[in-house]
ZAFI-938804 format. One record per residue (C-alpha): residue in three letters; x, y negated, z negated. Coordinates in steps of 0.5 Angstrom, whole numbers, padded with zeros to 4 digits. Layout:
+------+-------+-------+-------+
| rest |     u |     v |     w |
+------+-------+-------+-------+
|  ALA |     X |     Y |     Z |
...
+------+-------+-------+-------+
***
This chain:
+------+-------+-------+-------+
| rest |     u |     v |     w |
+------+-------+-------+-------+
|  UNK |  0165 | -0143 | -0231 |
|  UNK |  0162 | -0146 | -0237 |
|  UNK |  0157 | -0140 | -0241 |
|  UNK |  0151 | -0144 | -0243 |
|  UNK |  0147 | -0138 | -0246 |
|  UNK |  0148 | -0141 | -0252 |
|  UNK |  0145 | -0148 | -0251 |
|  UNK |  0141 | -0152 | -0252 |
|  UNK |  0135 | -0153 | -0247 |
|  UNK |  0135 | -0160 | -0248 |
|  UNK |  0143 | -0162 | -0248 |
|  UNK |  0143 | -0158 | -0241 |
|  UNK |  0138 | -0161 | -0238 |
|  UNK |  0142 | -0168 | -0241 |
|  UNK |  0148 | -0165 | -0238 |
|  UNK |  0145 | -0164 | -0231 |
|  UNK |  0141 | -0171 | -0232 |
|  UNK |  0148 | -0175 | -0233 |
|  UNK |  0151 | -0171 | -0226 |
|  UNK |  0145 | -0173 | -0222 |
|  UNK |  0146 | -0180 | -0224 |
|  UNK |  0153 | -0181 | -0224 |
|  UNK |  0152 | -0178 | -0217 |
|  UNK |  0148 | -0183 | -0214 |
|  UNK |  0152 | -0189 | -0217 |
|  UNK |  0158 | -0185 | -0213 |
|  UNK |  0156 | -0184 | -0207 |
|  UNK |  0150 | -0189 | -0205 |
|  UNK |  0153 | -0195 | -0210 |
|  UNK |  0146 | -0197 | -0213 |
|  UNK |  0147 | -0203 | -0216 |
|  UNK |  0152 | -0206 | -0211 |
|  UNK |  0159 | -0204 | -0215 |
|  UNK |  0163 | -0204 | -0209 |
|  UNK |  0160 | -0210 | -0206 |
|  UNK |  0162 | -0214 | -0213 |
|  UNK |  0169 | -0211 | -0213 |
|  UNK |  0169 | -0216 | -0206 |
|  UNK |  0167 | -0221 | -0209 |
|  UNK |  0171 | -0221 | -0215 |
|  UNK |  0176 | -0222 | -0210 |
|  UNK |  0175 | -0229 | -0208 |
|  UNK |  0173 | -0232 | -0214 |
|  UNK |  0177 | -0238 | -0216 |
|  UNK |  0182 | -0237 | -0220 |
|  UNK |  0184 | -0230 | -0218 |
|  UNK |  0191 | -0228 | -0216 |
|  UNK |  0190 | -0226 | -0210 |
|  UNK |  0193 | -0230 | -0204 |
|  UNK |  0188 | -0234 | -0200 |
|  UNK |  0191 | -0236 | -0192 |
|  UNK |  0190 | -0242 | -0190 |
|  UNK |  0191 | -0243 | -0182 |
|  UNK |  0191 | -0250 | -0178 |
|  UNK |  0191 | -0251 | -0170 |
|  UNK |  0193 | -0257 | -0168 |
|  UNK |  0191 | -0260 | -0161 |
|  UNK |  0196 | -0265 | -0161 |
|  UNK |  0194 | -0272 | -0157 |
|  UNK |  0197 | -0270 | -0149 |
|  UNK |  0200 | -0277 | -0149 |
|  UNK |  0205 | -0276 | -0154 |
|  UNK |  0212 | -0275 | -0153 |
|  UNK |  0216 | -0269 | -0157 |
|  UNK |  0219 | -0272 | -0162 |
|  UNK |  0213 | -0274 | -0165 |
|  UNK |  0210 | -0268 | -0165 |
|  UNK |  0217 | -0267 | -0168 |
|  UNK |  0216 | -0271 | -0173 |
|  UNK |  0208 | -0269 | -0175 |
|  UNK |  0212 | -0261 | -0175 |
|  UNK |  0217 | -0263 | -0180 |
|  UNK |  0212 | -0266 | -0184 |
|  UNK |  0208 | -0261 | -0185 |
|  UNK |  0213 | -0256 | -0187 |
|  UNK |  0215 | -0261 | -0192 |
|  UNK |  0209 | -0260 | -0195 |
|  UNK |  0211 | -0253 | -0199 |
|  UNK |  0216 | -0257 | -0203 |
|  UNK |  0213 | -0264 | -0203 |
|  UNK |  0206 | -0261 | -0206 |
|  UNK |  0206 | -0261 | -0213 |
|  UNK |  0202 | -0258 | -0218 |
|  UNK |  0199 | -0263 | -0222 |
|  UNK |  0200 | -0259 | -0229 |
|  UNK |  0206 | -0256 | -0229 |
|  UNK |  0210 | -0260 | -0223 |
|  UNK |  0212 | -0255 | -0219 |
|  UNK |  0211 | -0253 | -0212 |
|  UNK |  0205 | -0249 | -0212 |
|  UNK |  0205 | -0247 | -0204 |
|  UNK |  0208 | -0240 | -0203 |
|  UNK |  0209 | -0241 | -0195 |
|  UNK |  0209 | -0245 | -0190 |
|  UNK |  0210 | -0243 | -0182 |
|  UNK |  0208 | -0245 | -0175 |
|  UNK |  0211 | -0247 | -0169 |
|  UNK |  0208 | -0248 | -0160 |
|  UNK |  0203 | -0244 | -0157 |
|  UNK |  0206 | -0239 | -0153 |
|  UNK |  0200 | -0234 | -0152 |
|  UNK |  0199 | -0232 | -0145 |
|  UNK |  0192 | -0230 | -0146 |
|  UNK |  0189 | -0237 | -0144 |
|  UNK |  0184 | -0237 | -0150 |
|  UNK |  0187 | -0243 | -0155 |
|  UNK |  0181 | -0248 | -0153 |
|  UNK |  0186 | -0253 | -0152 |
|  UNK |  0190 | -0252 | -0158 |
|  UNK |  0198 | -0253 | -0158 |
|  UNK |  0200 | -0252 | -0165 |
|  UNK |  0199 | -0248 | -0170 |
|  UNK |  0201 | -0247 | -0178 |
|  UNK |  0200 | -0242 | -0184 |
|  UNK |  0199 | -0243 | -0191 |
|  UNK |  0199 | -0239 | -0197 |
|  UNK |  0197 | -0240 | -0203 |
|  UNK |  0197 | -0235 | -0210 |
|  UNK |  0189 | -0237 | -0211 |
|  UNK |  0183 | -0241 | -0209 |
|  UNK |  0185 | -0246 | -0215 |
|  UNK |  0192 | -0248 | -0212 |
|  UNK |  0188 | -0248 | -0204 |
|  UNK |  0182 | -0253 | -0207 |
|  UNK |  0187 | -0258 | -0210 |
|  UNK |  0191 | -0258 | -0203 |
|  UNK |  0185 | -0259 | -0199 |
|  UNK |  0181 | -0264 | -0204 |
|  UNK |  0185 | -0267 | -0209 |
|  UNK |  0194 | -0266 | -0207 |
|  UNK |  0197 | -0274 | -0206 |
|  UNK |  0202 | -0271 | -0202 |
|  UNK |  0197 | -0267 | -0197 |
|  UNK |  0192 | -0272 | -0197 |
|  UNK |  0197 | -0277 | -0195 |
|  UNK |  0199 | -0273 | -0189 |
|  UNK |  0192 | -0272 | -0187 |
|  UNK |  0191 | -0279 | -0186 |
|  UNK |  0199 | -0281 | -0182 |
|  UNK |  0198 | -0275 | -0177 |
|  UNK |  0190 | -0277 | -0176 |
|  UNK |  0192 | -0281 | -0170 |
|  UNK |  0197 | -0277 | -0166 |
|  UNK |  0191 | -0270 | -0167 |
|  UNK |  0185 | -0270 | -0161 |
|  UNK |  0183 | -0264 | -0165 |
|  UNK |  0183 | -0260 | -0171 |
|  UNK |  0181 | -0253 | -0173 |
|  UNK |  0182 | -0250 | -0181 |
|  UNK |  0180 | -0242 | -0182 |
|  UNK |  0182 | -0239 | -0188 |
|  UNK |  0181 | -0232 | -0191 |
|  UNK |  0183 | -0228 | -0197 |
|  UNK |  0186 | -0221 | -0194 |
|  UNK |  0181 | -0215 | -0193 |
|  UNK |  0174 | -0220 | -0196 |
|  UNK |  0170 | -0219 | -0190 |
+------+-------+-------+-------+
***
């Protein structure tokens, strides 16, 4: 234990002043420090990977191959997606294939794929602005009925 006989009055009362703040910021959180750090999270140009999921409802009329050819496609992206400043590819993966779920809760949905991106800068330029993406936006336009896009950054709720 501390002696604090020999204190002065005014610094004890400083001392115990500090603990029953930083008490209160630590563990009711005031002025929303937790809550920042969330936001920090997602803002753009963090390094934090952003999912960007992609269901499908592919037209019924279409045979296999085509359908084929549209997955192909989309998988192609991760390489053919280039960062327009350095040239790279800038997309960290790519994954998808055929519905197999057996709970019957897809709404129609056939197909889904699951892109990853480093930020939200690199998901933005995909999304809004990637030659190659929006040019494969426009040539499988006709051959979907449906398409639903979430994407989410881990633990930012």
């Amino acid at each position: 234990m501390v002696n604090v006989t020999g204190a002065q009055p005014h610094m004890l009362r400083i001392i115990i002043a500090l603990v029953c703040i930083l008490s209160v910021f630590l563990f009711f959180d005031p002025i929303g420090f937790a809550s920042t750090m969330n936001h920090q999270l997602a803002t753009p140009g963090s390094t934090t990977t952003v999912t960007h999921i992609v269901l499908f409802k592919f037209k019924s009329d279409l045979d296999g191959g085509a359908i084929d050819v549209a997955a192909a496609k989309i998988l192609s992206l991760k390489e053919n997606c280039l960062s327009p400043n350095s040239q790279n590819a800038y997309i960290k993966s790519i994954t998808g294939g055929r519905d197999n779920s057996p709970e019957n809760l897809q709404n129609g949905m056939t197909h889904a794929f699951v892109v990853q991106f480093e930020n939200t800068d690199d998901r933005n330029y995909y999304v809004e602005q990637d030659p190659a993406h929006l040019a494969f936006k426009k040539e499988i336009e006709p051959l979907v009925e449906k398409v639903m896009v979430l994407d989410y950054i881990n633990g930012v709720f």
